[in-house]
N, CA, C and O of each residue as an XYZ file, in Angstrom:
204
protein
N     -36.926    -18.154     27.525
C     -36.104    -17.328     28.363
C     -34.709    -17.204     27.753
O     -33.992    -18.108     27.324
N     -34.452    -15.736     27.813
C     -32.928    -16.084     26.728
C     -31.949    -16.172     28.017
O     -32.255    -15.720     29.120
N     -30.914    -16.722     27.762
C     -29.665    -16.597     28.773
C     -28.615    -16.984     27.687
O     -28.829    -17.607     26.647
N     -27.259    -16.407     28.220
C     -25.587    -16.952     27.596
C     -25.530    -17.843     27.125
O     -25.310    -17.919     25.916
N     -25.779    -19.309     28.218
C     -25.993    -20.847     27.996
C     -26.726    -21.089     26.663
O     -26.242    -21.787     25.772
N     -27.939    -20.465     26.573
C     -28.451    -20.942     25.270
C     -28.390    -20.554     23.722
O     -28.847    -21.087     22.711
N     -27.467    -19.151     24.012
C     -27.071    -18.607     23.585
C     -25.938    -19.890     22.486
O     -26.060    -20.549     21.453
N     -25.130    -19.688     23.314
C     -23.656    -20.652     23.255
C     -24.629    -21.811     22.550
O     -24.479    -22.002     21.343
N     -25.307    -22.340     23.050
C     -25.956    -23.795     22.362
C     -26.233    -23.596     20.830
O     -25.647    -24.264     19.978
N     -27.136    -22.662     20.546
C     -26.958    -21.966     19.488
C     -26.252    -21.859     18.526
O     -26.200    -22.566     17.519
N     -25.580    -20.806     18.854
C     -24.372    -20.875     18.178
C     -23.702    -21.926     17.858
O     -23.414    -22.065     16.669
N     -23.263    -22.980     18.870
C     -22.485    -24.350     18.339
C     -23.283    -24.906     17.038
O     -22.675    -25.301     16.043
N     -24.565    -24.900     17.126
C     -25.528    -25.891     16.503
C     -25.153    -25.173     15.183
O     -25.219    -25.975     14.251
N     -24.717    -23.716     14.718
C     -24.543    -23.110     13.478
C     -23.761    -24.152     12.447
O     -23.339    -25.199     12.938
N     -23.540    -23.877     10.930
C     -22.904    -24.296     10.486
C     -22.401    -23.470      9.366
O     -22.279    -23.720      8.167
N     -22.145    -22.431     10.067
C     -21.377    -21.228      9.294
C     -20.421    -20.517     10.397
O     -20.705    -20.589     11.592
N     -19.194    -19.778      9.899
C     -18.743    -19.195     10.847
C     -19.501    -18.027     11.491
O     -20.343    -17.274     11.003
N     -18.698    -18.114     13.357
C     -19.449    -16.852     13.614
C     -18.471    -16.004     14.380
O     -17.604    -16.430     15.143
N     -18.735    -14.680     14.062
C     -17.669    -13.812     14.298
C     -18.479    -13.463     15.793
O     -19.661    -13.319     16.105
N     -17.112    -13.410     16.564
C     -17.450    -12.813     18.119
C     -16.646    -11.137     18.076
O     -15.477    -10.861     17.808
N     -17.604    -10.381     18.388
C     -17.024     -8.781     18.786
C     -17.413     -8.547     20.588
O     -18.357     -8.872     21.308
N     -16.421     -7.983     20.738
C     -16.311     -7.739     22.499
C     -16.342     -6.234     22.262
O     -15.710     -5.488     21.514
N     -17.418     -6.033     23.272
C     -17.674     -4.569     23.563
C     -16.541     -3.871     23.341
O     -16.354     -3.058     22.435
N     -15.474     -4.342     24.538
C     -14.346     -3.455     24.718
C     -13.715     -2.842     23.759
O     -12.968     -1.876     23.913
N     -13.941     -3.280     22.918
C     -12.794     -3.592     21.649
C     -12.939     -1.778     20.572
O     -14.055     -1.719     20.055
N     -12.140     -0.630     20.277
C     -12.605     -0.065     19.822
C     -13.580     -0.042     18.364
O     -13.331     -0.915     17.533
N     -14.322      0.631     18.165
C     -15.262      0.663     17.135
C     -14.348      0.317     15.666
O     -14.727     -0.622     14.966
N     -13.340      0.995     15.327
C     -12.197      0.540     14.291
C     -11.600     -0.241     14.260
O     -11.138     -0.696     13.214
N     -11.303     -0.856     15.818
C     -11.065     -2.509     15.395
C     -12.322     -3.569     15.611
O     -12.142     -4.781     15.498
N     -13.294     -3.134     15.853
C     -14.173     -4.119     15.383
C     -14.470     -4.390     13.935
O     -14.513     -5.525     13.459
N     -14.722     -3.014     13.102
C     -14.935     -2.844     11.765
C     -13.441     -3.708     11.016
O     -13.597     -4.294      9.945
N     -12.393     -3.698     11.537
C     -11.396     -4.083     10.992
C     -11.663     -5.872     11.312
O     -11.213     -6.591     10.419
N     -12.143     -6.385     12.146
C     -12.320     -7.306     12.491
C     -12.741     -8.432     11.624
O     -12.248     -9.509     11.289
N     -14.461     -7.409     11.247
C     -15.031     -8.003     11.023
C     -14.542     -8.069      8.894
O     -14.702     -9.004      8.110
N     -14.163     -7.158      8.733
C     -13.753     -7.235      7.593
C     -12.602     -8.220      6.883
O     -12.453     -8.642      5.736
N     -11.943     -8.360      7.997
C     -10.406     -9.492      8.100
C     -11.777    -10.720      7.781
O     -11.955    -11.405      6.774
N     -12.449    -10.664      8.833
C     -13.576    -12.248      8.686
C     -14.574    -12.581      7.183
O     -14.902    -13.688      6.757
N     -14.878    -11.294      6.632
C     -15.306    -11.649      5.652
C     -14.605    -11.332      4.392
O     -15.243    -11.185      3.350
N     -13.159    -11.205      4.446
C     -12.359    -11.400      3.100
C     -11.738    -13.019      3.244
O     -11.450    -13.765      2.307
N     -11.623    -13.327      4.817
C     -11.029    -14.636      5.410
C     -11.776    -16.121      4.398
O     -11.176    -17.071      3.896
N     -13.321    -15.786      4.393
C     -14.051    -16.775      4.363
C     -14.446    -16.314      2.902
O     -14.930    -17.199      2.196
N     -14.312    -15.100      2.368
C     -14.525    -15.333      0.535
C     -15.326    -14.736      0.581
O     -15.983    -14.657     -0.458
N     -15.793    -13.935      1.793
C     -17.505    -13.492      1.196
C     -17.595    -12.165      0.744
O     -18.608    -11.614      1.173
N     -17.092    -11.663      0.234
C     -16.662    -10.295     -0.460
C     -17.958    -10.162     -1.077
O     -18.566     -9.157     -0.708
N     -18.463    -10.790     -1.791
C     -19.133    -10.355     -3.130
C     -20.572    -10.471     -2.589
O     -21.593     -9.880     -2.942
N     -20.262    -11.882     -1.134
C     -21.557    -11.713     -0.885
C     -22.545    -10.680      0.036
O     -23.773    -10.609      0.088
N     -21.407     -9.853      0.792
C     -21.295     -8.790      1.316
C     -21.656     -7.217      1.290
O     -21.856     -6.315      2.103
N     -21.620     -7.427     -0.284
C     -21.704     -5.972     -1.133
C     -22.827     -5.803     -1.095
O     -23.487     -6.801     -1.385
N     -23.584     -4.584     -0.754
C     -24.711     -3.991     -0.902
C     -25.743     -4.093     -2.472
O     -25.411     -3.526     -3.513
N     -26.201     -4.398     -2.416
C     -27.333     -4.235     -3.852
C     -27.447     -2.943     -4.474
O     -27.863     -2.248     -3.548
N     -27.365     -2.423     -5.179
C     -27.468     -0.873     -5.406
C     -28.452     -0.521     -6.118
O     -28.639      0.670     -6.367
């Protein structure tokens, strides 16, 4: 059964960061968000599409 609670449990148990996006939030600052988070943590390169 999924719920929030187990949700949250989840998540704690990770051992990587995890980025939270809120609905509210416009679409350009989510994208900005999430991009701040993965230059934050180095992952640039790991990020990049395969071509």
């Amino acid at each position: 059964m999924r719920s929030r609670a187990n949700h949250e449990v989840f998540l704690k148990s990770l051992h990587c960061p995890v980025l939270r996006l809120e609905g509210e939030d416009p679409l350009r600052q989510q994208v900005a968000t999430c991009r701040a988070a993965i230059h934050q943590h180095g992952l640039e390169n790991k990020a990049k599409r395969k071509t």
